[in-house]
PDB file with SEQRES, HELIX, SHEET and CRYST1 records, atoms N, CA, C and O in Angstrom:
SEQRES   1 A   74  UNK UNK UNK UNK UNK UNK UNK UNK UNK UNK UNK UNK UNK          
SEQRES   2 A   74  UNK UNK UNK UNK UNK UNK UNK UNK UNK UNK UNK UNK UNK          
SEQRES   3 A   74  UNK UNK UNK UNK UNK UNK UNK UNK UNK UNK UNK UNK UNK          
SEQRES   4 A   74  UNK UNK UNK UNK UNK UNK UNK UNK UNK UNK UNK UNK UNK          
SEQRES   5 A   74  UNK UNK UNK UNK UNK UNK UNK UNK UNK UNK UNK UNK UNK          
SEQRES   6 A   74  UNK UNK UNK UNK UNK UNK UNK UNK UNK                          
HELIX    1 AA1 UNK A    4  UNK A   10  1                                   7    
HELIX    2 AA2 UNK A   29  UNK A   35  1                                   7    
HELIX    3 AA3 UNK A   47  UNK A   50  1                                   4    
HELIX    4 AA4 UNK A   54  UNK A   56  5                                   3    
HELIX    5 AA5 UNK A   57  UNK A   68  1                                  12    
SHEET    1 AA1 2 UNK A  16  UNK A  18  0                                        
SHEET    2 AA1 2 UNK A  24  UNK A  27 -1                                        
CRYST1    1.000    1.000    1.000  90.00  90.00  90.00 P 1           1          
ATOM      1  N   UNK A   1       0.811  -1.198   0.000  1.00  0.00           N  
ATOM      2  CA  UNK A   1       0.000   0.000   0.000  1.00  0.00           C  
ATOM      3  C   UNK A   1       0.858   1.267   0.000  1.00  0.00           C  
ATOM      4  O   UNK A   1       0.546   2.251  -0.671  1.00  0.00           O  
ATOM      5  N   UNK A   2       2.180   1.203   0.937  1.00  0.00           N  
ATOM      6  CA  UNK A   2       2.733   2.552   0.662  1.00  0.00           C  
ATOM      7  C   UNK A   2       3.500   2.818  -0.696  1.00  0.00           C  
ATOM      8  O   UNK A   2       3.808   3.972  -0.994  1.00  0.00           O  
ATOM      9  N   UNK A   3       3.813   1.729  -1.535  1.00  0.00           N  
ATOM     10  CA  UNK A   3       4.300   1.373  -2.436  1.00  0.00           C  
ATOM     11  C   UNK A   3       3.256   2.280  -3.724  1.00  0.00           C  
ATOM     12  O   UNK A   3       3.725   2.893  -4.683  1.00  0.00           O  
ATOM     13  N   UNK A   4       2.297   2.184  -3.508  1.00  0.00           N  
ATOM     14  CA  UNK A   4       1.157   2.507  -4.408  1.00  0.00           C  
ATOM     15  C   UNK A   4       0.667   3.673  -3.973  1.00  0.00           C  
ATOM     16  O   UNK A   4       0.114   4.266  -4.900  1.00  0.00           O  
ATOM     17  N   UNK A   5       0.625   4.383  -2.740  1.00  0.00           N  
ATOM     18  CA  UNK A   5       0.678   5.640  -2.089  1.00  0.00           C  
ATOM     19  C   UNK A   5       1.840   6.604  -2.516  1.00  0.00           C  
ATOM     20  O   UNK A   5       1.741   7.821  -2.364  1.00  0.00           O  
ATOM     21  N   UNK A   6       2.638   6.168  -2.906  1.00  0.00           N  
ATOM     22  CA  UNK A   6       4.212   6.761  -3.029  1.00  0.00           C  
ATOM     23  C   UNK A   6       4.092   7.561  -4.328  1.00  0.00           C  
ATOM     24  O   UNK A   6       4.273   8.739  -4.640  1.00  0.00           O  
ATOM     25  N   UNK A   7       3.648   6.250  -5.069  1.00  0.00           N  
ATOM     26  CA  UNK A   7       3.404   6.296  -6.718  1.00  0.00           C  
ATOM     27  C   UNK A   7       2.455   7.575  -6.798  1.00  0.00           C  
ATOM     28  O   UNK A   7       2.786   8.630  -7.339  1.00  0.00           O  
ATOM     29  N   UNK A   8       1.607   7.408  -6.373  1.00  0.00           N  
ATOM     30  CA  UNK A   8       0.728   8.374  -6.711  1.00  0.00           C  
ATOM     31  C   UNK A   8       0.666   9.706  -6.291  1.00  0.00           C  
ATOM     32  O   UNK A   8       0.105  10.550  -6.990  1.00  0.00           O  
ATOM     33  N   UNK A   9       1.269  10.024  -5.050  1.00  0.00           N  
ATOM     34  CA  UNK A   9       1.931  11.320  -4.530  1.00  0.00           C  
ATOM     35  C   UNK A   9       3.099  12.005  -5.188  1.00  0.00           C  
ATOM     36  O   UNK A   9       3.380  13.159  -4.864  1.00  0.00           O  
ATOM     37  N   UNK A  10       3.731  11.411  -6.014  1.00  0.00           N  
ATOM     38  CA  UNK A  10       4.522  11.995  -6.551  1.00  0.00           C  
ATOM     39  C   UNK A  10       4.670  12.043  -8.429  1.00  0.00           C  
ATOM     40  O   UNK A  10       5.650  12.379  -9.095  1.00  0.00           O  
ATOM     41  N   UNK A  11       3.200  11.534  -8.934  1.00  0.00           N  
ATOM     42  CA  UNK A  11       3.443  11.445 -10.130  1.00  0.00           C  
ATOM     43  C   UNK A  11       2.831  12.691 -10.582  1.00  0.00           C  
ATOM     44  O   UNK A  11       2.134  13.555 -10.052  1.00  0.00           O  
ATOM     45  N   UNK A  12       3.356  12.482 -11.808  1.00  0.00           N  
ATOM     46  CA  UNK A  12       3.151  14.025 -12.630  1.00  0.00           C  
ATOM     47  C   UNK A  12       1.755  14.363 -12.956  1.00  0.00           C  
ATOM     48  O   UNK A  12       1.459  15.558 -12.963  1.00  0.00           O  
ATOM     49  N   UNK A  13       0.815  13.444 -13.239  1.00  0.00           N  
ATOM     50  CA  UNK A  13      -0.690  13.609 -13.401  1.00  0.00           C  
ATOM     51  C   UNK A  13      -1.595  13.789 -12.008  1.00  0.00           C  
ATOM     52  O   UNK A  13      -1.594  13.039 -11.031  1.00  0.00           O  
ATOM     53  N   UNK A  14      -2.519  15.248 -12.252  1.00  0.00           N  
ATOM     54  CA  UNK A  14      -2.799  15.268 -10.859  1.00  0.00           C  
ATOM     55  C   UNK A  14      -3.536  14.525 -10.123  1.00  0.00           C  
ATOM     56  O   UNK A  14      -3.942  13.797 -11.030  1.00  0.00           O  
ATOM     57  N   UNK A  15      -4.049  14.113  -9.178  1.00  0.00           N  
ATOM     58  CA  UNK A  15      -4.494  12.926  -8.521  1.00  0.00           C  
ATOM     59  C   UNK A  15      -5.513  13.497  -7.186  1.00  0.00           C  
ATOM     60  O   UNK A  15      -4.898  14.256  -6.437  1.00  0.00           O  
ATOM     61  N   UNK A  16      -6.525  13.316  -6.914  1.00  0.00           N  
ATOM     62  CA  UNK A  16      -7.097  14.323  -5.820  1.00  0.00           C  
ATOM     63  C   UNK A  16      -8.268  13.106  -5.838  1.00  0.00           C  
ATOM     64  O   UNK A  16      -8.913  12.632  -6.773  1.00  0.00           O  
ATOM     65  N   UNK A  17      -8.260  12.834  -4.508  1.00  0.00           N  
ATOM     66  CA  UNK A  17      -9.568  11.713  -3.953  1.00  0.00           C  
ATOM     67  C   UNK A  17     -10.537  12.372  -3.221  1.00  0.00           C  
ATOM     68  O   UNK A  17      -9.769  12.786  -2.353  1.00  0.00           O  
ATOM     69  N   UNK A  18     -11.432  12.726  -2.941  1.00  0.00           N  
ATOM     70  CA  UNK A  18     -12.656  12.890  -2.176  1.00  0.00           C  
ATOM     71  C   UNK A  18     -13.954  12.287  -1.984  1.00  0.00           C  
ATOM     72  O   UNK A  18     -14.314  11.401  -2.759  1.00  0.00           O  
ATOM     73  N   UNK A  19     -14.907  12.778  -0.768  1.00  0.00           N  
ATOM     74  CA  UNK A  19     -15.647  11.845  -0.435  1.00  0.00           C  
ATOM     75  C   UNK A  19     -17.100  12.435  -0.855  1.00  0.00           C  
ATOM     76  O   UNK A  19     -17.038  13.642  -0.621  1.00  0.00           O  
ATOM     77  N   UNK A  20     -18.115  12.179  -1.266  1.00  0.00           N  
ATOM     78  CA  UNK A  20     -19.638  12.579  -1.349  1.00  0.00           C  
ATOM     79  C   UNK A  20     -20.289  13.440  -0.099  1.00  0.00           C  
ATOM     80  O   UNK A  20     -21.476  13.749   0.001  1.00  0.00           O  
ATOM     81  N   UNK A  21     -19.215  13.758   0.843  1.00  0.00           N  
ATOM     82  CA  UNK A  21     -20.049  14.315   1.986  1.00  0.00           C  
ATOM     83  C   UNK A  21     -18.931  15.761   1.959  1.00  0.00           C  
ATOM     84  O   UNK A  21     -18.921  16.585   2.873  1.00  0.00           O  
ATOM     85  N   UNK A  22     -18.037  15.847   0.732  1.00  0.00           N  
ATOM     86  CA  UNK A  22     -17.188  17.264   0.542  1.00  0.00           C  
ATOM     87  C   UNK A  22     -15.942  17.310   1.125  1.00  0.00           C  
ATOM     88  O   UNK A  22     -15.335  18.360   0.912  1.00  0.00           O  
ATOM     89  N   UNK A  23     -15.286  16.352   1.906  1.00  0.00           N  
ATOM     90  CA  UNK A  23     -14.482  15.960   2.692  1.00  0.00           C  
ATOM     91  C   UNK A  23     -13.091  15.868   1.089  1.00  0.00           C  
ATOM     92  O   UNK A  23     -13.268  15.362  -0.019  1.00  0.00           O  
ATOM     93  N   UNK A  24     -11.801  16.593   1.659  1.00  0.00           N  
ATOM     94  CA  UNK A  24     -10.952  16.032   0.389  1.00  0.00           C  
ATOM     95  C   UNK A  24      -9.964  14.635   1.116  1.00  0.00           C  
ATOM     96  O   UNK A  24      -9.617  14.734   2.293  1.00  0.00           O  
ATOM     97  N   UNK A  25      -9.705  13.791   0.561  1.00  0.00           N  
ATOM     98  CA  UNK A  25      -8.973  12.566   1.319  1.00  0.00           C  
ATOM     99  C   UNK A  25      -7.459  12.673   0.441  1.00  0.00           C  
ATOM    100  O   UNK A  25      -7.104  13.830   0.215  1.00  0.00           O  
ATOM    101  N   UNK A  26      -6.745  11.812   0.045  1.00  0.00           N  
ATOM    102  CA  UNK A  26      -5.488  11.903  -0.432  1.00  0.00           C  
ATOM    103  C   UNK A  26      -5.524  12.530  -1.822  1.00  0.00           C  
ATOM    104  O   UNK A  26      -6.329  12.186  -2.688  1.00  0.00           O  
ATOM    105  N   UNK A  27      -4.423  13.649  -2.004  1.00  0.00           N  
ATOM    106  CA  UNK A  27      -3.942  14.770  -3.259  1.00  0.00           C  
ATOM    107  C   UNK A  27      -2.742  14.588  -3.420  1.00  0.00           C  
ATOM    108  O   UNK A  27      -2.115  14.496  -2.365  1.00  0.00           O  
ATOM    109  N   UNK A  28      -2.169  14.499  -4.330  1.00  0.00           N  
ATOM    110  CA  UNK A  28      -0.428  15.107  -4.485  1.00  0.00           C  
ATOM    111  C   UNK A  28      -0.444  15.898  -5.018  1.00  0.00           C  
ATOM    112  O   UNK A  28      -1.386  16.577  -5.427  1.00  0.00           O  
ATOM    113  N   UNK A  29       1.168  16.031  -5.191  1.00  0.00           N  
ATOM    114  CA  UNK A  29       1.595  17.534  -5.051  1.00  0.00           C  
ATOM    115  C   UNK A  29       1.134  17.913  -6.430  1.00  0.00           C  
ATOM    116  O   UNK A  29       0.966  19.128  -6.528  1.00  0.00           O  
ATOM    117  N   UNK A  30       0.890  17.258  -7.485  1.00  0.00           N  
ATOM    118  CA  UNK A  30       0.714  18.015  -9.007  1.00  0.00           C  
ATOM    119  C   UNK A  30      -0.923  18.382  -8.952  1.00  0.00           C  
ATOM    120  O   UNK A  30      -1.505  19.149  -9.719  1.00  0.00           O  
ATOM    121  N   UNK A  31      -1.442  17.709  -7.962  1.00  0.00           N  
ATOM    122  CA  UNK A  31      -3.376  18.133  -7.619  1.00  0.00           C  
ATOM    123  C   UNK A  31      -2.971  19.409  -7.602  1.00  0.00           C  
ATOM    124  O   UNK A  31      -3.133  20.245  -8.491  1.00  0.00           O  
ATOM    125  N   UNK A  32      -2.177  19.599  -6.061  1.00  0.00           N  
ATOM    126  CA  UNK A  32      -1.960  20.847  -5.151  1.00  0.00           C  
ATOM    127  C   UNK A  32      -1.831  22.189  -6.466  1.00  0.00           C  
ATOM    128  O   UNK A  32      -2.408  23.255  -6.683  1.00  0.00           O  
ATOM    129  N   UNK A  33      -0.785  21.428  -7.084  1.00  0.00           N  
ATOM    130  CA  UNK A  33      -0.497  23.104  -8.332  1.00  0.00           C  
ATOM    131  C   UNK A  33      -1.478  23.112  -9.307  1.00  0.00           C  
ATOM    132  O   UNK A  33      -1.811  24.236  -9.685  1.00  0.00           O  
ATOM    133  N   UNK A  34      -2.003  22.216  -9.792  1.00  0.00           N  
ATOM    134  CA  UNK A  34      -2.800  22.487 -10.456  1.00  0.00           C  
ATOM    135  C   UNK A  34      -4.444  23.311  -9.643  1.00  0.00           C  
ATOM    136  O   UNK A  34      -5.261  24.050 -10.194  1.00  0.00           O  
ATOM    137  N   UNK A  35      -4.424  22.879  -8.427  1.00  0.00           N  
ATOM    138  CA  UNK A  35      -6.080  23.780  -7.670  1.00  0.00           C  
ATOM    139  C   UNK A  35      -5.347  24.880  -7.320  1.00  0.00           C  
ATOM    140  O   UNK A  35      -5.922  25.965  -7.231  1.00  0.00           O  
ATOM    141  N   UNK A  36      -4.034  24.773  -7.080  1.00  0.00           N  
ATOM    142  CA  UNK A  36      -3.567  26.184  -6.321  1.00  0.00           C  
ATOM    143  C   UNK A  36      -3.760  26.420  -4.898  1.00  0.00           C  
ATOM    144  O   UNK A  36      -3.590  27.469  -4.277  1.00  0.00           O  
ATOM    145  N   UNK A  37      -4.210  25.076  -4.403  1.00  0.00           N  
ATOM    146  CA  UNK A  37      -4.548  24.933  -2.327  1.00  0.00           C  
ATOM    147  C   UNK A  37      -3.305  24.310  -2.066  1.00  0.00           C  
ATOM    148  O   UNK A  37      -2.873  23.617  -2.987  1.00  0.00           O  
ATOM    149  N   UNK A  38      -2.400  24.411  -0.703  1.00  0.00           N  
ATOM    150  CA  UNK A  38      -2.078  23.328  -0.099  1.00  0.00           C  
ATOM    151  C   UNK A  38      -2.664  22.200   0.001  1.00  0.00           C  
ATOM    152  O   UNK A  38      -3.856  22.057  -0.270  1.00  0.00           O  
ATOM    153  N   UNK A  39      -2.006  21.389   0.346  1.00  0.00           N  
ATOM    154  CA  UNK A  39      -2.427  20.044   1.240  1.00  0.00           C  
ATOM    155  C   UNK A  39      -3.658  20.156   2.604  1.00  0.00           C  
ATOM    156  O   UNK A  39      -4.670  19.495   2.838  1.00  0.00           O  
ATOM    157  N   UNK A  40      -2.849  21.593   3.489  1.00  0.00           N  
ATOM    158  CA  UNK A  40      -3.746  21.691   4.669  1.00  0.00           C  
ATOM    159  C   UNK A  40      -5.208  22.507   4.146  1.00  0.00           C  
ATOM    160  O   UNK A  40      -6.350  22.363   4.583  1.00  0.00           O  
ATOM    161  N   UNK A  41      -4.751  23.331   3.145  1.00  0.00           N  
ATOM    162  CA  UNK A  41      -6.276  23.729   2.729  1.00  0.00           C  
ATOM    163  C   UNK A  41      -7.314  23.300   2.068  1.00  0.00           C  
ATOM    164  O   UNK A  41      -8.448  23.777   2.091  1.00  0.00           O  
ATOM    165  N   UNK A  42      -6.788  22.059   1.253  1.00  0.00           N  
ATOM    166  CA  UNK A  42      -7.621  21.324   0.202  1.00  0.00           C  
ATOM    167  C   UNK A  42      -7.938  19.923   1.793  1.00  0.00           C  
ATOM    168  O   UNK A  42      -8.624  18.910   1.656  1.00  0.00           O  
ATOM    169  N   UNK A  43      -7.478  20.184   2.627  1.00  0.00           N  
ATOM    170  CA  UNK A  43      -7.845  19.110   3.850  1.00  0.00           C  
ATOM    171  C   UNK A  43      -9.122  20.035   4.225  1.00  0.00           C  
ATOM    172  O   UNK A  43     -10.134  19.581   3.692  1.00  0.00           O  
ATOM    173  N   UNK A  44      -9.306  20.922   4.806  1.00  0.00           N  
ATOM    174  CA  UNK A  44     -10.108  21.920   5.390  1.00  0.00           C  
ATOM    175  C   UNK A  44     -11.246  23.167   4.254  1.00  0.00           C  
ATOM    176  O   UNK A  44     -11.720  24.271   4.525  1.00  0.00           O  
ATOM    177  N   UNK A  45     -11.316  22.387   3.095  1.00  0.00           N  
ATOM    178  CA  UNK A  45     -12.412  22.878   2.472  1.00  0.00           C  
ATOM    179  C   UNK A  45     -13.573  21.840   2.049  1.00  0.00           C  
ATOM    180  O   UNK A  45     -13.239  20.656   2.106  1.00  0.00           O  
ATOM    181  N   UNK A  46     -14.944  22.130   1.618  1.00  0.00           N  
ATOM    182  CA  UNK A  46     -15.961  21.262   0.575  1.00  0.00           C  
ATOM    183  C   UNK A  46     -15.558  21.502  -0.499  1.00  0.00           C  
ATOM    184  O   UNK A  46     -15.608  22.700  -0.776  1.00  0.00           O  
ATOM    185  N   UNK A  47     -15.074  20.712  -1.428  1.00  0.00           N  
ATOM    186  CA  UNK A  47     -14.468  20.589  -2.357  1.00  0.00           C  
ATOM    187  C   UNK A  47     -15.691  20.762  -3.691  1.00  0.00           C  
ATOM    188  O   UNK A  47     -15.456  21.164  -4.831  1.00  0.00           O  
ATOM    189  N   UNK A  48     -17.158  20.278  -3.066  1.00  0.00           N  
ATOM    190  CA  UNK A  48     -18.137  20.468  -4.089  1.00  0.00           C  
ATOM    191  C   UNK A  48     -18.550  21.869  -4.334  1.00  0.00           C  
ATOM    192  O   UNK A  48     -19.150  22.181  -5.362  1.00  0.00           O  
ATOM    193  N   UNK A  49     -18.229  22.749  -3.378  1.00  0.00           N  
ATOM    194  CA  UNK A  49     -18.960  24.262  -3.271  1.00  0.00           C  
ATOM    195  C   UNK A  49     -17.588  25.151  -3.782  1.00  0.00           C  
ATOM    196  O   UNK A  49     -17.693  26.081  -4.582  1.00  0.00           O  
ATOM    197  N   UNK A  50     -15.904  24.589  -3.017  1.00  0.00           N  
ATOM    198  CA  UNK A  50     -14.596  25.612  -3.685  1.00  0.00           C  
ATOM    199  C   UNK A  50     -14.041  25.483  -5.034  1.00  0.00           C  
ATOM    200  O   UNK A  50     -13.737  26.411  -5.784  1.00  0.00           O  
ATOM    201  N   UNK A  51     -13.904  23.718  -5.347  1.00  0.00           N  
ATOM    202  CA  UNK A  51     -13.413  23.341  -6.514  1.00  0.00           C  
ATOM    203  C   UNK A  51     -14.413  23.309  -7.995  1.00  0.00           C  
ATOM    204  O   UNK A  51     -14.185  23.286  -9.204  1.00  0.00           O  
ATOM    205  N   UNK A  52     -15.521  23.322  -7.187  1.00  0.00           N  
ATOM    206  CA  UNK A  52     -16.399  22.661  -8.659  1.00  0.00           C  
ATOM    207  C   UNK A  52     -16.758  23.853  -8.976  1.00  0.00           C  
ATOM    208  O   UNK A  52     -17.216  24.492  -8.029  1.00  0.00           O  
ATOM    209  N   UNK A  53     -16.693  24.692 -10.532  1.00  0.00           N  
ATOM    210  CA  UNK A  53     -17.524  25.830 -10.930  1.00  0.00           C  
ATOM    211  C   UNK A  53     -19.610  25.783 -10.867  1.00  0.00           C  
ATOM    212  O   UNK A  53     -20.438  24.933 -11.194  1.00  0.00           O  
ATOM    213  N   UNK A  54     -19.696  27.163 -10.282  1.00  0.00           N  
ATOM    214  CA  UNK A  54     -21.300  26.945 -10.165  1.00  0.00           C  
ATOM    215  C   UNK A  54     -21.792  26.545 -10.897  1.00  0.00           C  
ATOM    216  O   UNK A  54     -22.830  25.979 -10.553  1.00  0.00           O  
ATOM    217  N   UNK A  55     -21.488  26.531 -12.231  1.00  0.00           N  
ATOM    218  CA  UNK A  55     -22.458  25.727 -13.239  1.00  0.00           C  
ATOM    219  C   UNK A  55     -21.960  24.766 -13.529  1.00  0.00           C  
ATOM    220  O   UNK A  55     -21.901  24.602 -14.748  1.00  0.00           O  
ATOM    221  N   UNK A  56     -21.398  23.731 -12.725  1.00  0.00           N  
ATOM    222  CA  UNK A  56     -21.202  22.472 -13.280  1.00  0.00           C  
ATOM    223  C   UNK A  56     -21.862  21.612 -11.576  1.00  0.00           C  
ATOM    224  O   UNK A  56     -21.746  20.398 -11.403  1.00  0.00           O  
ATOM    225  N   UNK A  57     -22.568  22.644 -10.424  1.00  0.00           N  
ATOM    226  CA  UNK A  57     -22.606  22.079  -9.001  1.00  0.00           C  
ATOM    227  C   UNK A  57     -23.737  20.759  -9.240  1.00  0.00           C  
ATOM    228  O   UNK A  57     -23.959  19.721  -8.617  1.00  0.00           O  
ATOM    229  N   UNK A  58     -24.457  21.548 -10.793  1.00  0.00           N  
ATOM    230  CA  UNK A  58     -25.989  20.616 -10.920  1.00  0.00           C  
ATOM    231  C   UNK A  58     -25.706  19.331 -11.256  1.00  0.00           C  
ATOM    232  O   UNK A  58     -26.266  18.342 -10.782  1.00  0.00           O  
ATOM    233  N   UNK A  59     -24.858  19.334 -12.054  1.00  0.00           N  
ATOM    234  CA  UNK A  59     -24.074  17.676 -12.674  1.00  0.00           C  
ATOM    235  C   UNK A  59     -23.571  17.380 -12.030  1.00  0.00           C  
ATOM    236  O   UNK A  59     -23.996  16.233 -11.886  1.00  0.00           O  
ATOM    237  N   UNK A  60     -22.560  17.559 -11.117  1.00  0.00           N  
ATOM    238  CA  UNK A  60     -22.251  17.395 -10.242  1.00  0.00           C  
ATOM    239  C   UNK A  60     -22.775  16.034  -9.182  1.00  0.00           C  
ATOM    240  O   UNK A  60     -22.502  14.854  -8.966  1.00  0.00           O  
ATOM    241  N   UNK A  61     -23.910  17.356  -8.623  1.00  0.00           N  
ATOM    242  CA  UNK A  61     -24.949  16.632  -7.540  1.00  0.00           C  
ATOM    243  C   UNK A  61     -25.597  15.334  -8.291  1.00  0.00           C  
ATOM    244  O   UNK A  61     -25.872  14.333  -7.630  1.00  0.00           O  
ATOM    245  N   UNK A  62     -25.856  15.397  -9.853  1.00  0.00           N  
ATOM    246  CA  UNK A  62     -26.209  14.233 -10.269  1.00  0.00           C  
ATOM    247  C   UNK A  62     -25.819  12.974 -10.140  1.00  0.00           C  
ATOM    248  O   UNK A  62     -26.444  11.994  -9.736  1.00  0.00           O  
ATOM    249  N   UNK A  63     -24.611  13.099 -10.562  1.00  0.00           N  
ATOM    250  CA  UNK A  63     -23.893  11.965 -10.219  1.00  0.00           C  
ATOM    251  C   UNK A  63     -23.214  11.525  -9.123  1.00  0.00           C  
ATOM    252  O   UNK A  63     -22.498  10.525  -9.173  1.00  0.00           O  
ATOM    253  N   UNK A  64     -23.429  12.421  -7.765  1.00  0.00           N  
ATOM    254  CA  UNK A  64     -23.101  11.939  -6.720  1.00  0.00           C  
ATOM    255  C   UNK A  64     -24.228  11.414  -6.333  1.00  0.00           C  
ATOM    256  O   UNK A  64     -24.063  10.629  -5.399  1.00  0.00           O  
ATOM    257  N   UNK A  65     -25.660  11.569  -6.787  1.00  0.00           N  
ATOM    258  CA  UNK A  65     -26.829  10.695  -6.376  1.00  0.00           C  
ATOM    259  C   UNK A  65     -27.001   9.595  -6.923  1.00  0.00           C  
ATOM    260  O   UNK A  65     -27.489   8.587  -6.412  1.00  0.00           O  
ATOM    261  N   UNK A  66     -26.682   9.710  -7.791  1.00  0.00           N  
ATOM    262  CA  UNK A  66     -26.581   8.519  -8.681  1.00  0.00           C  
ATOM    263  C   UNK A  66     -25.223   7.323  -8.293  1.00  0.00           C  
ATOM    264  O   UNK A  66     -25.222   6.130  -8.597  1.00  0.00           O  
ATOM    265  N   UNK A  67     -24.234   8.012  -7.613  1.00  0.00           N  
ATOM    266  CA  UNK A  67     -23.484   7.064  -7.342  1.00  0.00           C  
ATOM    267  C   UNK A  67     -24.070   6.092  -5.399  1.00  0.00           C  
ATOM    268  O   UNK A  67     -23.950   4.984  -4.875  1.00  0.00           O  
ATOM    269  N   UNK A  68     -24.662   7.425  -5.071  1.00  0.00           N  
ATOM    270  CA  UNK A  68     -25.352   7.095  -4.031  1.00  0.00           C  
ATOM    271  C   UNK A  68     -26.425   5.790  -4.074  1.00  0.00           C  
ATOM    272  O   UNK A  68     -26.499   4.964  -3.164  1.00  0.00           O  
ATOM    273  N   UNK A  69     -27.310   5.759  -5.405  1.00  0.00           N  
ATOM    274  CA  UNK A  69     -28.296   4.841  -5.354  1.00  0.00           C  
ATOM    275  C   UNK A  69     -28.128   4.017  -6.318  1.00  0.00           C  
ATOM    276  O   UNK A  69     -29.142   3.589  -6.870  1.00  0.00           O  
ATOM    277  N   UNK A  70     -26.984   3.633  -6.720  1.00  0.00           N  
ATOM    278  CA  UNK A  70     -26.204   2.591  -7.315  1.00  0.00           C  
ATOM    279  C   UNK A  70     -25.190   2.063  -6.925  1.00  0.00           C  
ATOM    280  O   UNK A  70     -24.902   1.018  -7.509  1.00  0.00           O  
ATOM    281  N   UNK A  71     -24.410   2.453  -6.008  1.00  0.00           N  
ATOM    282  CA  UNK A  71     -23.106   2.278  -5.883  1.00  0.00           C  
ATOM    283  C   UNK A  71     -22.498   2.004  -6.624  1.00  0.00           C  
ATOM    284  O   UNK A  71     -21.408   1.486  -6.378  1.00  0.00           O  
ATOM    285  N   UNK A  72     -22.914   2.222  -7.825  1.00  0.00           N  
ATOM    286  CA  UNK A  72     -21.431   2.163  -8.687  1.00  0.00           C  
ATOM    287  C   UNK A  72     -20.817   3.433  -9.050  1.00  0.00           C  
ATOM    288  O   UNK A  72     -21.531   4.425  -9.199  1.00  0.00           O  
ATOM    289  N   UNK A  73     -19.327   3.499  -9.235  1.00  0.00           N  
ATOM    290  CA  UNK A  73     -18.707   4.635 -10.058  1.00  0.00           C  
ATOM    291  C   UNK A  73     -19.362   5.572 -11.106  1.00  0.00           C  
ATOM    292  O   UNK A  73     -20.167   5.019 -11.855  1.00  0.00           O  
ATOM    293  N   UNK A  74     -19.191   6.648 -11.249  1.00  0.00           N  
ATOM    294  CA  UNK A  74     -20.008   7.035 -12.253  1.00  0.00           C  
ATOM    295  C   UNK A  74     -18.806   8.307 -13.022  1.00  0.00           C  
ATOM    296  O   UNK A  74     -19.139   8.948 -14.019  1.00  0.00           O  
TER     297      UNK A  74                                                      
END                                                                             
């Protein structure tokens, strides 16, 4: 696992995990430059209301309901 944690913290494509309740979970550093947050600030924001542009919040919410009452990926 840290093997595959490693990988992904330091590769060149940006990488940013979060949760359906706005919570951000693991980013590396090429997320970080590309949003322009730290680490501690992209920890301590809703990522659906700072990162996502207002007109994309509606699609958005779609498919987080949809992943909600499917559980699958979407």
């Amino acid at each position: 696992n840290e093997f595959l944690a490693d990988i992904v913290r330091h590769a060149a494509q940006p990488f940013g995990q979060s949760y359906p309740d706005g919570r951000v979970g693991l980013v590396n550093d090429a997320f970080e430059q590309l949003s322009g947050y730290t680490v501690a600030e992209l920890m301590s924001i809703d990522w659906a209301t700072t990162l996502t542009p207002p007109e994309w919040r509606h699609v958005e919410q779609e498919k987080l309901d949809e992943l909600q009452r499917t559980g699958k990926p979407v």
